[in-house]
C-alpha positions as CSV (number, residue, x, y, z in Angstrom):
1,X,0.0,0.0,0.0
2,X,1.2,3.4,-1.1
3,X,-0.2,7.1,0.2
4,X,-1.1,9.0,-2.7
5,X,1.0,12.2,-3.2
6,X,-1.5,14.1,-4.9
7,X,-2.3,17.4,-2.7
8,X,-0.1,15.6,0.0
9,X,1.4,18.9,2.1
10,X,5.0,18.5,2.5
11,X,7.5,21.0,4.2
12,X,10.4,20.6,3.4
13,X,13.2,22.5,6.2
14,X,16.6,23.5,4.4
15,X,14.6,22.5,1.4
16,X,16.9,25.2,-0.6
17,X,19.9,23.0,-0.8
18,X,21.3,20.0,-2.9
19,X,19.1,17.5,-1.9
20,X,16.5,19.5,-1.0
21,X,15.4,21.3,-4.2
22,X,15.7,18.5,-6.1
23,X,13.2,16.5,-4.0
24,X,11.2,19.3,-3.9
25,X,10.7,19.7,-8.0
26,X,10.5,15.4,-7.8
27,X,7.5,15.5,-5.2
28,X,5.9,18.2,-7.1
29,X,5.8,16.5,-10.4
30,X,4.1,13.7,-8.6
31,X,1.4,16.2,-7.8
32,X,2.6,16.9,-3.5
33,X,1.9,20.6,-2.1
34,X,5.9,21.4,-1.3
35,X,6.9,24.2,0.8
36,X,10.5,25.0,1.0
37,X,11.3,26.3,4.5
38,X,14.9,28.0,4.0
39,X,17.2,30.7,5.1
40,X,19.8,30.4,2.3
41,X,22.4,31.0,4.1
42,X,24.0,27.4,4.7
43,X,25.8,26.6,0.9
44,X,23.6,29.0,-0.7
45,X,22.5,31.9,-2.0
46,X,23.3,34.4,1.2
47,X,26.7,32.6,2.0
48,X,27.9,33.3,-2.0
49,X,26.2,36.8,-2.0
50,X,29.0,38.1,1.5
51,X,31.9,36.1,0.3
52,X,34.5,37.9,-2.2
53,X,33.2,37.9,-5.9
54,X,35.6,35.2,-7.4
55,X,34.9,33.3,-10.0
56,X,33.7,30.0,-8.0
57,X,31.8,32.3,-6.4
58,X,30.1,33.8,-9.2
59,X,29.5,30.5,-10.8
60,X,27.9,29.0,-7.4
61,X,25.6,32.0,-6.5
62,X,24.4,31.1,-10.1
63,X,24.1,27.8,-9.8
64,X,21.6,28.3,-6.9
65,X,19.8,30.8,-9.1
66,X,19.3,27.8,-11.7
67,X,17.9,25.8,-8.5
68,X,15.6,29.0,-7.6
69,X,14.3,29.0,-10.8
70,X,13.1,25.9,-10.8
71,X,11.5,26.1,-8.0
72,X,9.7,28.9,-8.9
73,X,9.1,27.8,-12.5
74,X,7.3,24.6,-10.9
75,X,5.3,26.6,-8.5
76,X,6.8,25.2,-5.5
77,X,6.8,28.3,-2.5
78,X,10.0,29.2,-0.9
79,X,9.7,30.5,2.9
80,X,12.4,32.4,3.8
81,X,13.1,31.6,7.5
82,X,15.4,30.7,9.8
83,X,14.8,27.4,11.1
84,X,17.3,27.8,14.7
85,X,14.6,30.5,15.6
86,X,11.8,28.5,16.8
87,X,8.9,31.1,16.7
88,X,9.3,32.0,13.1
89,X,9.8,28.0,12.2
90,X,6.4,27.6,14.2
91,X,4.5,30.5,12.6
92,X,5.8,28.6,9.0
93,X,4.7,25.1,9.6
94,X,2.0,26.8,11.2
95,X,1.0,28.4,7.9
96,X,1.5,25.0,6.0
97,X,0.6,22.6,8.4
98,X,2.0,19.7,6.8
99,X,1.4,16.2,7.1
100,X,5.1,15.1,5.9
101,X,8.2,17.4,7.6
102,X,11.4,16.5,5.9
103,X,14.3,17.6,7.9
104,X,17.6,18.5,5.7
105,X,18.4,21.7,7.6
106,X,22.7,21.2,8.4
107,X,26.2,22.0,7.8
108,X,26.2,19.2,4.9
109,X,30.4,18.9,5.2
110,X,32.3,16.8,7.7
111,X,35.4,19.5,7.6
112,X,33.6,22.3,8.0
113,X,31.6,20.7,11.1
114,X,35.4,20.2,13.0
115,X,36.2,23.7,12.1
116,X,32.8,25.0,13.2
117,X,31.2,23.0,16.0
118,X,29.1,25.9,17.4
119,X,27.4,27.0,13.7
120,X,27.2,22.9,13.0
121,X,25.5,22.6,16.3
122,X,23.1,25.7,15.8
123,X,22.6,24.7,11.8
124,X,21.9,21.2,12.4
125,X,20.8,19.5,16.7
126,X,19.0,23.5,17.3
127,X,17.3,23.2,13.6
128,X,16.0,19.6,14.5
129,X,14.7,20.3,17.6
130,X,12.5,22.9,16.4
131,X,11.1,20.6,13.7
132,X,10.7,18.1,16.1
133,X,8.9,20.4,18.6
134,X,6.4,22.1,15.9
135,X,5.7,18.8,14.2
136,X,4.4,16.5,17.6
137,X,0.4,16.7,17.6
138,X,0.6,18.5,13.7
139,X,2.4,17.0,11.2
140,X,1.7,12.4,10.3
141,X,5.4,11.7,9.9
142,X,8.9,13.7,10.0
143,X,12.1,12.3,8.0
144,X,15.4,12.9,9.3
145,X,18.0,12.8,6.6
146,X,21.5,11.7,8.5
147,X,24.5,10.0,7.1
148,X,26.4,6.8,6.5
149,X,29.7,8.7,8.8
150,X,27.2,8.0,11.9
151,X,29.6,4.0,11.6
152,X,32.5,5.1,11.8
153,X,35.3,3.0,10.8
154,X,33.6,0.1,9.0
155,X,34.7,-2.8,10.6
156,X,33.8,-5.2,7.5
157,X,33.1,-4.1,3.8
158,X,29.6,-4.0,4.2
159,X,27.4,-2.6,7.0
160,X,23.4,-2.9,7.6
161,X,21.3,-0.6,9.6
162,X,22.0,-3.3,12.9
163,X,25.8,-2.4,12.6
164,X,26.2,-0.5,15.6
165,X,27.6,3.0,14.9
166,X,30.6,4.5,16.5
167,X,30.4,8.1,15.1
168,X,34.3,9.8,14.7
169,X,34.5,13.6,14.5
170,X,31.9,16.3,15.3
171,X,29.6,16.2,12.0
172,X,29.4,12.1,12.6
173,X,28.5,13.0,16.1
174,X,25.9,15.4,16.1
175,X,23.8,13.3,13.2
176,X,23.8,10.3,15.8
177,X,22.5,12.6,18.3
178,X,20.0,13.8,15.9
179,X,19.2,10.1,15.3
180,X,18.5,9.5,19.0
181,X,16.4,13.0,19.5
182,X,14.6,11.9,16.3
183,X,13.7,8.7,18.6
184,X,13.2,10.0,21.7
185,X,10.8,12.1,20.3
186,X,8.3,9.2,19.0
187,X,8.8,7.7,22.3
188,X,7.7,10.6,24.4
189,X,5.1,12.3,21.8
190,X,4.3,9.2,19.3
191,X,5.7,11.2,16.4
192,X,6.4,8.6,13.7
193,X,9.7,9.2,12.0
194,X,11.9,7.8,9.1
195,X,15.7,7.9,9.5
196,X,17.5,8.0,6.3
197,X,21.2,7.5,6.0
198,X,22.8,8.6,2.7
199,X,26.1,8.1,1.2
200,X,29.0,10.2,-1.4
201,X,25.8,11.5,-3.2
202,X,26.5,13.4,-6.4
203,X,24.9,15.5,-8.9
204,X,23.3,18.2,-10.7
205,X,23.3,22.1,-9.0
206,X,25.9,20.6,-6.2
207,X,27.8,23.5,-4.5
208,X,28.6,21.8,-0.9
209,X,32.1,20.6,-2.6
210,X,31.5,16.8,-2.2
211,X,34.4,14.5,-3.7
212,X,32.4,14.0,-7.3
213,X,32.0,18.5,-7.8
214,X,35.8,18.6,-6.7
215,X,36.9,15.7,-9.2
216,X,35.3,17.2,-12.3
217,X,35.4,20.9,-11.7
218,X,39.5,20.3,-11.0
219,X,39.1,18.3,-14.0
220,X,37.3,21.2,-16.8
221,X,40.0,23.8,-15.4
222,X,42.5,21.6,-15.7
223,X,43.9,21.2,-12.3
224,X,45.1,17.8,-10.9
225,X,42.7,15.9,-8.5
226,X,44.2,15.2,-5.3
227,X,43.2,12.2,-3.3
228,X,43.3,10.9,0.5
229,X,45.9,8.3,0.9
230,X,46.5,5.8,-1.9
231,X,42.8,5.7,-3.4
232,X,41.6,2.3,-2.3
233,X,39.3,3.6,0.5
234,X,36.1,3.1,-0.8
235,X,32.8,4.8,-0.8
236,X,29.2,3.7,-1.6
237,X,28.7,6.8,-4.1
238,X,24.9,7.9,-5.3
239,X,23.4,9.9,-7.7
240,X,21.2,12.5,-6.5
241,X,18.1,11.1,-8.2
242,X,18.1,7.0,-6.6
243,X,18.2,9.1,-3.2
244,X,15.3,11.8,-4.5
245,X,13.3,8.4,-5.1
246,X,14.5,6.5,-2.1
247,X,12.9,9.7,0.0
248,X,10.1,9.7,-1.9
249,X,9.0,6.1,-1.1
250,X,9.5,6.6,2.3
251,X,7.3,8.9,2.4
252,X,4.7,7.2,0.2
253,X,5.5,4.1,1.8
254,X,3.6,3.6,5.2
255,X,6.1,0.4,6.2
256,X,9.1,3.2,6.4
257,X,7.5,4.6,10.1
258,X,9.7,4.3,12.6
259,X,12.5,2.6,10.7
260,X,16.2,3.5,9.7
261,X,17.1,3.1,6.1
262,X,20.4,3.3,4.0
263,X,19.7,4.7,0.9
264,X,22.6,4.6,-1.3
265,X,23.8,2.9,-4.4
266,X,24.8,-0.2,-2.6
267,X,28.3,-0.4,-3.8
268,X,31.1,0.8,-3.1
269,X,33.8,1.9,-5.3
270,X,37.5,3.1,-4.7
271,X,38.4,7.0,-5.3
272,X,40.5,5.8,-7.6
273,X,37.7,3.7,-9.8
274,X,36.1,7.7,-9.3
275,X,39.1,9.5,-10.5
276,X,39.9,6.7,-13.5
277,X,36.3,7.2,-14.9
278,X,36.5,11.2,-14.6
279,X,40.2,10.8,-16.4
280,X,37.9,8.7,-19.0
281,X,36.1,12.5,-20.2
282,X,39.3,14.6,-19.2
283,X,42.4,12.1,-20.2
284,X,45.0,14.9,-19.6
285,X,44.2,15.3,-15.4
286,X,46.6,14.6,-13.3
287,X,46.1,12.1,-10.2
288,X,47.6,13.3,-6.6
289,X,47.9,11.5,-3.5
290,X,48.6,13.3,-0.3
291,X,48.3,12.0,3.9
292,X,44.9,10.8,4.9
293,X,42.5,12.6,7.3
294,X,42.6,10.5,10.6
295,X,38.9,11.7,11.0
296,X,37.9,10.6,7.7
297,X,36.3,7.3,8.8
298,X,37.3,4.3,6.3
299,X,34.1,3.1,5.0
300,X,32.4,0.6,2.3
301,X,28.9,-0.1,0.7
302,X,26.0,0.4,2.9
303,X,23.8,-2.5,2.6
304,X,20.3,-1.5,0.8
305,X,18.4,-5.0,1.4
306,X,15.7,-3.3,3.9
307,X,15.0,-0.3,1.7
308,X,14.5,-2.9,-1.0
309,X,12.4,-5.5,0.5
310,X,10.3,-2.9,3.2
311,X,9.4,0.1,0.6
312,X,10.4,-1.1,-2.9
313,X,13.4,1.0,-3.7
314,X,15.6,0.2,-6.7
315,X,18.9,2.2,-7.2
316,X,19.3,2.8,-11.0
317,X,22.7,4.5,-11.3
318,X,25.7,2.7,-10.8
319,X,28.5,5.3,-10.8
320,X,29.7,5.0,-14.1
321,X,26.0,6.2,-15.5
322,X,25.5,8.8,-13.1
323,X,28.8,10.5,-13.6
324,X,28.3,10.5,-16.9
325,X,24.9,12.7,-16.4
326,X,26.7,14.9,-13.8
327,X,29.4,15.5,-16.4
328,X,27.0,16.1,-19.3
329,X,25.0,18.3,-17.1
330,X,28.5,20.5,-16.3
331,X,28.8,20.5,-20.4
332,X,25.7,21.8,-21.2
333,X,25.6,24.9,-18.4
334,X,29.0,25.3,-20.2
335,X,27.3,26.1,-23.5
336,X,24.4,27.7,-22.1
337,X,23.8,31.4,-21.3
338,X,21.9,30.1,-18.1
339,X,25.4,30.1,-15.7
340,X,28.7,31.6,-16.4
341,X,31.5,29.4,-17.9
342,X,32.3,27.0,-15.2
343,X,35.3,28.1,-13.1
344,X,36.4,30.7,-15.8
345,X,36.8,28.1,-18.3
């Protein structure tokens, strides 16, 4: 049994970003009322607009106009608040009162978070627990998007949601606390939940500098890609759209309540196999290899057998085919007048 979309009302908070917008235009075309609930200032819009006007500047702040157009062109509202101030996120949901809440409001980068422990804390535990508190006795279900570095050091080359996590570094941390509130909260208020954990996702209108934007922008400017260690550590990349549909189903689905999912590829692959296919469209870069972050967790494929077999979810891009749509989505803003030349290209 699936809940129909149509008319559904979904909020989506930090629905401005990566993952967000694009789940917002899918969800729409499947006939859901989306609200994005946003400040744009966390790897968008505002945080381009104060920095220096250099080129990768410039070509992200018009990136995230692309994903603003969209949103607009498909009719999907953007509320423009700040989701750590609980009065205005109230008065928001208030206005929506949604039956789905998706939670992506954080500091989407695990180096950032050890830099920035205070703004990671504010951006991503203070941001939950408003949704948490303005969804019990409102909103029918809240998702909590977290992450596959909530395990740690994998201790064999696959892990399952039963693998107990041991979270290393402050971004790891705070999305297992998160995790925990998430369940607390159904405990204490019977709010049903969904606790997703992605993996390495790439694609389209990224500009959170995740390992597959670095590798290709380095490689259409020419620079060399540089990579931790010697390139075996592998990582269970996935294209933005298997997750978009993964999040999609567990909404529809009503078996996802209460449940923790992986929703990734279900493979991993090496940096290097990463690096060799980028080197496949730019055969001139140049590989580098420098000292490995000791809170860079070493990790694997995260098993996707329950996501399967409890809401029917079926990856379709292994990484060769979706880096192939990322890339031929960098080519064609290249030869478009809708974003600048990439990087000055």
């Amino acid at each position: 049994m699936s809940l129909s979309l149509e008319n559904r009302r979904i909020a989506l908070v930090g629905g401005a970003g990566f993952i967000g917008h694009n789940l917002a235009l899918k969800l729409k075309s499947l006939g859901a009322d989306v609200h994005v609930i946003d400040n744009l200032q966390v790897n968008n819009l505002m945080a381009f607009i104060v920095e220096n006007a250099q080129t990768d500047t410039l070509y992200y702040r018009q990136i995230i106009f692309q994903r603003l157009h969209q949103l607009n062109e498909a009719g999907i509202p953007i509320h423009v608040v700040d989701s750590r101030d609980y009065h205005a996120l109230s008065k928001a949901l208030g206005d929506v009162k949604p039956q789905t809440i998706v939670h992506l409001a954080a500091v989407a980068h695990a180096n950032r978070s050890n830099k920035d422990p205070r703004s990671t804390f504010d951006n991503s535990l203070r941001t939950l627990e408003n949704s948490l508190d303005c969804a019990r006795g409102h909103a029918e279900h809240l998702i909590y998007l977290s992450s596959s570095m909530v395990y740690g050091n994998f201790t064999s080359g696959e892990v399952d949601e039963e693998t107990p996590c041991e979270p290393l570094g402050i971004y790891a941390a705070l999305k297992f606390a998160g995790e925990k509130i998430v369940i607390a909260y159904n405990q204490v208020f019977d709010l049903p939940y969904t606790i997703i954990r992605p993996s390495a996702l790439y694609g389209e209108r990224c500009v959170s500098r995740r390992v597959g934007q670095i590798f290709i922008e380095n490689a259409i400017r020419g620079d060399d890609i540089t990579i931790q260690g010697d390139g075996s550590n592998r990582l269970d990349f996935t294209y933005i759209d298997d997750f978009v549909s993964g999040i999609t189903l567990a909404i529809q689905k009503p078996e996802a309540r209460n449940e923790v999912f992986n929703l990734t590829y279900g493979e991993s692959r090496s940096l290097m196999d990463m690096a060799e296919i980028v080197k496949e469209y730019f055969p001139d870069v140049v590989v580098n290899h420098k000292e490995w972050d000791r809170l860079m967790p070493k990790r694997g494929t995260l098993s996707v057998e329950k996501a399967k077999r409890m809401i029917g979810y079926d990856p379709q891009f292994p990484l060769e085919k979706g880096l192939k749509k990322y890339i031929d989505w960098y080519r064609s803003i290249e030869n478009s007048n809708s974003v600048s030349s990439p990087l000055g290209v």
